[in-house]
N, C-alpha and C positions, 0 to 999 in steps of 0.2 A: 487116410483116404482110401486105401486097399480094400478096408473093411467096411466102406459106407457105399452103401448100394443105390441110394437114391441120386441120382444127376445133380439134382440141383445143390441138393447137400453137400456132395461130394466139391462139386464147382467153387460152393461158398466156404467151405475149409480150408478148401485148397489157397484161394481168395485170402482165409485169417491168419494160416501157416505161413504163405509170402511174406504177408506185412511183418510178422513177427521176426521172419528172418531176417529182412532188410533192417529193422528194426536193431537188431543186434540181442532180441530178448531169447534168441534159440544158441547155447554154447556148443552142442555136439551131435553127431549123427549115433541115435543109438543100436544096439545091436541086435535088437528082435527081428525074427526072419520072416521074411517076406513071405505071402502067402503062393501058391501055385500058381493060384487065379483067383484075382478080386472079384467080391462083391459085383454083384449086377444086380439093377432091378428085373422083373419080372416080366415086362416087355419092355423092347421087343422080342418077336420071337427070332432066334438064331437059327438060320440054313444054312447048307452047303452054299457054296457060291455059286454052283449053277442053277442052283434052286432059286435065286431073287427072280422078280419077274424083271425084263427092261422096260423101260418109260424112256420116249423120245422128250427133250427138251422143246417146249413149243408155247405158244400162247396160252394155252390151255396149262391149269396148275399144275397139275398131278405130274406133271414129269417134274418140274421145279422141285416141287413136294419132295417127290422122290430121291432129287439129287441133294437136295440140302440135308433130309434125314439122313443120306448114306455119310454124306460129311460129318454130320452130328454125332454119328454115330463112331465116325474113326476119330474125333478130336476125345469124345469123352475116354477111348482106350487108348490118345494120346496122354492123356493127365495122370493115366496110373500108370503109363511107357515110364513117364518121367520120374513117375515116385519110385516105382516098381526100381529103377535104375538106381535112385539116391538108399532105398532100404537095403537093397540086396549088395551094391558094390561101392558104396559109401565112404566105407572105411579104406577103400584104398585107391579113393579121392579126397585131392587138396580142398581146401576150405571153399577156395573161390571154385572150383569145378562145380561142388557141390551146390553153390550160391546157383549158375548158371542153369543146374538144371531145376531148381528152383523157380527160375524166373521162366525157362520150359514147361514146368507142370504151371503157371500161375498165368500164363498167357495162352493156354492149351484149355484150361478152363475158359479165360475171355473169351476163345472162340466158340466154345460148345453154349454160352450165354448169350453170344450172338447169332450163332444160328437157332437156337432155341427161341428166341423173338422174332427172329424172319419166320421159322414154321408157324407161331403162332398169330401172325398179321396175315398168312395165307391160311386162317381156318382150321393149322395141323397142331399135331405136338410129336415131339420124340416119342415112340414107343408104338406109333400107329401100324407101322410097318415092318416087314422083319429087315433082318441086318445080318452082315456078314459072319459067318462062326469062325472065320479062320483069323482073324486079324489078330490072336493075341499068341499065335501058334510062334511069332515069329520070338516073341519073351520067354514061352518054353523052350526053344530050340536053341536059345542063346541063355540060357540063365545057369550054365558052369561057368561063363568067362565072361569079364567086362568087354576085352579086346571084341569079340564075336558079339556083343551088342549093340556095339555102337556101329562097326563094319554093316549089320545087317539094319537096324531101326534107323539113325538119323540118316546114314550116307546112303543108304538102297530104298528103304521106304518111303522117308520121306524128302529124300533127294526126287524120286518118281511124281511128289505132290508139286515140286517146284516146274515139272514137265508138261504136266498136264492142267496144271489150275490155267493158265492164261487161256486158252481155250474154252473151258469152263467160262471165265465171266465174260468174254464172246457171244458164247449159245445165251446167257443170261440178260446181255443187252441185247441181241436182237430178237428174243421175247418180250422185249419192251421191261423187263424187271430191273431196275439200274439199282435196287435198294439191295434185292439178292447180290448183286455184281459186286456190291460197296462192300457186303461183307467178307465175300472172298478174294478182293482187292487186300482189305486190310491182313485176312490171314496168310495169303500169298507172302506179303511183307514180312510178315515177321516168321514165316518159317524158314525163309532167306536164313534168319538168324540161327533157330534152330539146328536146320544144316550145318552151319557158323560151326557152332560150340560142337557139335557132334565131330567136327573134323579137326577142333581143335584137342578137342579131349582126347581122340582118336591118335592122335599122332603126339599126345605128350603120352599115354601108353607104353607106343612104340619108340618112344626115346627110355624110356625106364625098363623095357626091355631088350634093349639093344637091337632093334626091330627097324628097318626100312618102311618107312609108311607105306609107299604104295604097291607094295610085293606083296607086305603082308596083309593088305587090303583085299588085294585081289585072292589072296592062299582062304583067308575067312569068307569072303562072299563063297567061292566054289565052293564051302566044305559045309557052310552053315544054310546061306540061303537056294529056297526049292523054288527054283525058277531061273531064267534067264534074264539079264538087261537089255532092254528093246528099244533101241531111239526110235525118235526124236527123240534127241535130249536138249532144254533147257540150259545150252552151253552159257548163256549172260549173265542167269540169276548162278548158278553153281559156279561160276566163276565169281561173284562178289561173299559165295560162300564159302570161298578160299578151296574149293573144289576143282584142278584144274580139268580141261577136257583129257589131257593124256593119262588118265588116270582110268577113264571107262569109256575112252573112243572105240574102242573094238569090242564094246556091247556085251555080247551074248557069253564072251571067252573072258571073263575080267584075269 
């Protein structure tokens, strides 16, 4: 999947690679090295992030448009998070780790198939508009150490998606959009899980290296990720993600 550029291809691999695992027809993680950076198609185009324009969420589409393609656009560089993860540090993950983030790249795909059909019932498609350049900086910045990938991808980035989605399908129902709402209902849900596996993964690490979960939580967020943690945080859903709040209640200083 690193290597297949096109979305929807990528999505549907991803889709035949699950089933074959679940399946029991896949016996072992091989050991070709992960590329730097997958495959993209051709658009969208990639900016700085101060370069996207903003769109207010309103009646009117194009801010919708806008907010589901920026989604669209971070689930499809979820799918190769989670490959990128299984290729590169694989081998020293247990069978079921590996299963788990399998079912992360294979429901990281369901999402980017779902919001691919909402932009397409509102007139768009992926690639209409540009997308973020930095979103994959955080797989460079962590791809010496499993420890440092998982601290920074599922517990900081996509811990921040469990923060701010509820809000999101808010602005979405009271645009009157409730089909947009439905689908970031359903990905909210299951990235609960995500987080899940990420903290679980995260802290059997830290037992295999004699490592304190939340010390060395906090030593990899300051050293790997470029930025601060800003509440509101989504204390309920990261709490059912086995994330407790005294782990990043003082925010900006992990």
């Amino acid at each position: 999947m690193l290597t297949t550029a096109e979305p929807a291809a990528k999505a549907s691999e991803t889709h035949r690679l699950a089933a074959a695992w679940r399946a029991g027809n896949i016996d072992e993680i091989g050991d070709t090295p992960a590329p730097e950076r997958p495959a993209r198609p051709r658009r969208p185009a990639l900016l700085a992030p101060r370069e996207l324009p903003r769109r207010r969420i309103g009646p009117a589409p194009e801010g919708r448009v806008a907010l589901l393609h920026a989604i669209a656009h971070i689930e499809l560089n979820a799918i190769d998070l989670a490959w990128d993860l299984i290729a590169r540090f694989g081998q020293a993950l247990t069978r079921e780790a590996c299963g788990d983030w399998v079912r992360v790249a294979d429901e990281e795909a369901k999402h980017f198939n779902l919001l691919a059909a909402r932009l397409a019932a509102l007139g768009a498609a992926y690639g209409d508009l540009p997308a973020h350049d930095g979103l994959w900086q955080a797989a460079l910045d962590t791809r010496h150490d499993l420890l440092a990938r998982l601290a920074v991808v599922p517990l900081v980035l996509e811990a921040r998606g469990l923060d701010v989605t509820p809000a999101m399908i808010g602005k979405l129902r009271a645009a009157g959009d409730a089909e947009s709402a439905a689908v970031l209902e359903v990905i909210y849900a299951e990235e609960i899980g995500h987080v899940a596996i990420g903290k679980r993964c995260f802290d059997q690490v830290c037992r295999a290296r004699g490592l304190e979960p939340r010390a060395a939580w906090r030593d990899q967020v300051r050293r790997h990720f470029k930025g601060t943690l800003k509440p509101p945080f989504n204390a309920e859903a990261r709490r059912q993600a086995g994330f407790p709040v005294e782990d990043y209640a003082d925010g900006a200083q992990p």
